[in-house]
C-alpha positions as CSV (number, residue, x, y, z in Angstrom):
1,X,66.1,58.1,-0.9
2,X,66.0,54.3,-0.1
3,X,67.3,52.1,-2.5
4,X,66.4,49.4,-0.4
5,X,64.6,46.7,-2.8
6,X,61.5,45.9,-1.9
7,X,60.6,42.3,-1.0
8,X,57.2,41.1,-2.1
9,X,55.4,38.6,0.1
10,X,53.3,36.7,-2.4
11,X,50.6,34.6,-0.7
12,X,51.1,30.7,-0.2
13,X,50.2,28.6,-3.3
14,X,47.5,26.0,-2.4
15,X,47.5,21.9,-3.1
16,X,44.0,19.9,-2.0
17,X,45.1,16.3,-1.1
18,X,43.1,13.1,-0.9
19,X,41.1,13.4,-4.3
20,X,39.3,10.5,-5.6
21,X,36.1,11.9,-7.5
22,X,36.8,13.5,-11.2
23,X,34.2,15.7,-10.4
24,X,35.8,17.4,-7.6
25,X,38.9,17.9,-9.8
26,X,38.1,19.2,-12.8
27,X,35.9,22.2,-9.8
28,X,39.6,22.5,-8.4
29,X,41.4,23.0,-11.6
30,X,38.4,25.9,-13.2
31,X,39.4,27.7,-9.5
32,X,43.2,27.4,-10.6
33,X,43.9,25.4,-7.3
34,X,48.4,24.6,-7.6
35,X,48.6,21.3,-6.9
36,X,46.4,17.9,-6.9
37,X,47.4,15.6,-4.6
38,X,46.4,11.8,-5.4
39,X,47.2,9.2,-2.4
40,X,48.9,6.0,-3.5
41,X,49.4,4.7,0.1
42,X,47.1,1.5,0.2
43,X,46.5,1.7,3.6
44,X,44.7,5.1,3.2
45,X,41.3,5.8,2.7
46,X,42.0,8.1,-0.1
47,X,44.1,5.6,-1.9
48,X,43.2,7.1,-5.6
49,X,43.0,3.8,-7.2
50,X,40.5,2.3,-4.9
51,X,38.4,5.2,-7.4
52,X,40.0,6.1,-10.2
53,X,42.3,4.4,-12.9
54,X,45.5,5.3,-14.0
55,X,43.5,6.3,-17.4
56,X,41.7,8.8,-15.8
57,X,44.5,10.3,-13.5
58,X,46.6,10.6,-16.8
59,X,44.1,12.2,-18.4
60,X,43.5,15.3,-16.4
61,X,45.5,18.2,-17.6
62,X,47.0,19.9,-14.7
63,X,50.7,21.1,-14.3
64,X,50.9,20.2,-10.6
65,X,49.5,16.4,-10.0
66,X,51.4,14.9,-7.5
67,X,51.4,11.7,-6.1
68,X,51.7,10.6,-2.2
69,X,53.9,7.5,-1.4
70,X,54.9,6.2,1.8
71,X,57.8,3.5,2.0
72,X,57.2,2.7,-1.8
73,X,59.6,0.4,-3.5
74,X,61.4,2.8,-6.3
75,X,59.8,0.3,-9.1
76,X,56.7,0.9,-8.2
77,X,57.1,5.0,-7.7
78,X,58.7,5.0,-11.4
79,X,56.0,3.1,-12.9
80,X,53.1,4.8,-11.5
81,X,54.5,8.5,-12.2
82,X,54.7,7.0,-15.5
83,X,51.2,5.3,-15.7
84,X,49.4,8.0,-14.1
85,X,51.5,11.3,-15.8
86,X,52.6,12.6,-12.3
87,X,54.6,16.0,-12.3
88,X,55.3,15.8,-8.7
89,X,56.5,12.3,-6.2
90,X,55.4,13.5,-2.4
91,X,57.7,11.0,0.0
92,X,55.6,10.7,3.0
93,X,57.3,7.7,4.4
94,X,60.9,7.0,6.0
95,X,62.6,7.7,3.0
96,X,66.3,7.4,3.4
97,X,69.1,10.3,1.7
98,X,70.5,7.2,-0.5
99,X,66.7,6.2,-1.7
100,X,66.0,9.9,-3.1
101,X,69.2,10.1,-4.9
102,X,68.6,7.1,-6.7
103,X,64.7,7.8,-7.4
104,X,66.0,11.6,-9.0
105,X,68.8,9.5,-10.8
106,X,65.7,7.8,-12.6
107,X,63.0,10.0,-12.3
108,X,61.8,11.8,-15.5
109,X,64.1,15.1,-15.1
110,X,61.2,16.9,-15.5
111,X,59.1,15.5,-12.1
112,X,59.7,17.5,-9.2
113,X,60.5,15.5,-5.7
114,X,58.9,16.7,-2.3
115,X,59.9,15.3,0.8
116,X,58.0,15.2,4.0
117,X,59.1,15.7,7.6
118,X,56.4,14.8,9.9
119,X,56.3,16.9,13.0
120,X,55.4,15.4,16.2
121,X,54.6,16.3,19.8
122,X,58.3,15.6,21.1
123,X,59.8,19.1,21.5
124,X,63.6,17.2,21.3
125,X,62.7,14.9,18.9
126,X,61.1,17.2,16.8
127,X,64.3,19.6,17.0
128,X,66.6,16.8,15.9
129,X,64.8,15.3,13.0
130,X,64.0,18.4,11.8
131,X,67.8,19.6,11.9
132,X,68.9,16.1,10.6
133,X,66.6,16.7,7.2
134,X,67.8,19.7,6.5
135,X,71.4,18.8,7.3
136,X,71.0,16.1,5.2
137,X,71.8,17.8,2.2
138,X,69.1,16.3,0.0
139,X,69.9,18.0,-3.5
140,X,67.3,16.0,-5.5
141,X,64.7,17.2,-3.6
142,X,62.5,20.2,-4.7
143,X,60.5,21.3,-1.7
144,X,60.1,20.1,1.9
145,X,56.6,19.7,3.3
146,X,55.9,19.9,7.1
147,X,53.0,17.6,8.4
148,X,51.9,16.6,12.0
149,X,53.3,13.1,12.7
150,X,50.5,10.2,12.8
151,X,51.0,6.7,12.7
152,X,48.9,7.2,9.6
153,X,51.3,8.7,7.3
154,X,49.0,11.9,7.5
155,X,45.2,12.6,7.5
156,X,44.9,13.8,11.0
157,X,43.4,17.2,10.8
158,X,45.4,18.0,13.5
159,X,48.1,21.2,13.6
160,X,51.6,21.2,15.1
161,X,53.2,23.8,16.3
162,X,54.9,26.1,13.8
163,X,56.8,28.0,15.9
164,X,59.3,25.3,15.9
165,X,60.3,25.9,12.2
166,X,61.5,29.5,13.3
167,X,64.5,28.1,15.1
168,X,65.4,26.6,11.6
169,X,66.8,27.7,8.1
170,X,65.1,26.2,5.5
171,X,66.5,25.9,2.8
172,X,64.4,24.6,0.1
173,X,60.6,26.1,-0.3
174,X,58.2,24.2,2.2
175,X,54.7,23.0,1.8
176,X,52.4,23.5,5.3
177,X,50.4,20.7,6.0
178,X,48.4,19.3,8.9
179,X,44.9,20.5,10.2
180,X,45.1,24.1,8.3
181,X,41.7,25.6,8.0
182,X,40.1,28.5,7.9
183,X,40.1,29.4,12.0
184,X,44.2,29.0,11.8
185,X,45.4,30.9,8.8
186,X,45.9,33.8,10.6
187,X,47.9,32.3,12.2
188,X,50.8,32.0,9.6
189,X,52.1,35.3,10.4
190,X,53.8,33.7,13.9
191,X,56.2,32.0,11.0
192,X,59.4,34.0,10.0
193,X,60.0,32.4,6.7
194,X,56.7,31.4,5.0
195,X,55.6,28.6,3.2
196,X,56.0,28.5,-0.6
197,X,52.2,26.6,-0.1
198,X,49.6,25.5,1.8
199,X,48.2,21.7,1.8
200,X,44.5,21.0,3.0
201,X,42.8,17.9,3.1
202,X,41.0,16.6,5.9
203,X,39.7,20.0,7.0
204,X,38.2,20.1,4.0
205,X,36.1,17.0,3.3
206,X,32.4,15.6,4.6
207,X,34.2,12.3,4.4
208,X,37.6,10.8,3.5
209,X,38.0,11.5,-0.1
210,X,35.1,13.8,-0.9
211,X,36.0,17.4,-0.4
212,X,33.8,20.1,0.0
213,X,34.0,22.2,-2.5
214,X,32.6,25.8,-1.5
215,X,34.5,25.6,1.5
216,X,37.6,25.0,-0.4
217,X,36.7,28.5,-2.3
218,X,36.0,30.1,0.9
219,X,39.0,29.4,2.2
220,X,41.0,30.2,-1.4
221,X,39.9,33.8,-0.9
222,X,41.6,34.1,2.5
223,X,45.0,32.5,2.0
């Protein structure tokens, strides 16, 4: 008889990034999408606040709103997890080891921290930063999430390779980011340890912001 326990692979949890239109949201949440991922990044042309107020991001009762910063002073991270009733802080900038203790040190103990490493075309640099991160030893932090590298702090629609994450333990759960659609998610089964979710964004939308909703329902069956 085998004893052997058996080891459920449950699929990826799903987060839509880039939402600006209420609309879109309250579509996402009646679908039970995971996570909402609302851009405060200035430079970005889903910066939330260019369409919504802090009122109305507050307002939307969701476990898994998260909020995208990159190279954010810490005041400004607090107050706007504050203002805006964020559960998770996405670090999508250069973020240093010293910076993310000190934001868990204030954070509300309850918000969850996620950190990026962007992954870029640079097999050696790739290998090192990766191995750095995780070396790193960054307790605070909740999940990793893996993006392709842009100048742009993300929103290419473009996929790296994944293969490269097989040569690493990871040690935290990891959010998969960068160009996933509906042509590459077969093509998660190249990765030895898999994601805990998936991020879409740009794949997604008929323009910066607005996302295409039956697509994103398409897609939720597959996954």
């Amino acid at each position: 008889m085998n004893l052997q326990p058996t080891i459920l692979h449950l699929p990826p949890q799903l987060k839509v990034c880039g939402l600006t239109k209420p609309d879109q949201i309250q579509e996402l949440i009646s679908m039970n999408v995971d996570f909402l991922g609302f851009i405060f990044y200035k430079k970005s042309p889903r910066y939330v606040l260019n369409h919504m107020s802090f009122e109305e991001i507050s307002a939307i009762n969701h476990h898994g709103k998260v909020g995208v910063f990159v190279n954010e002073e810490m005041d400004e991270i607090l107050k706007i997890v504050q203002q805006a009733k964020l559960n998770f802080v996405q670090l999508h900038g250069d973020e240093s080891n010293d910076f993310i203790v000190e934001l868990r040190q204030k954070l509300n103990p309850e918000a969850g921290i996620i950190k990026v490493i962007r992954v870029g075309n640079n097999d050696c640099d790739n290998k090192e930063k990766i191995a750095q991160t995780l070396s790193s030893n960054l307790q605070p932090v909740n999940y990793y999430l893996f993006d392709t590298d842009s100048k742009a702090f993300g929103g290419t629609g473009k996929q790296f390779d994944w293969t490269i994450l097989n040569e690493f333990e990871i040690p935290l759960p990891y959010f998969l980011s960068g160009g996933i659609s509906e042509e590459n998610i077969g093509n998660l089964e190249v990765l030895r340890q898999k994601p805990f979710a998936l991020d879409i964004n740009s794949k997604f939308e008929t323009e910066p912001g607005n996302k295409d909703i039956n697509r994103i329902k398409k897609f939720k069956t597959l996954h």
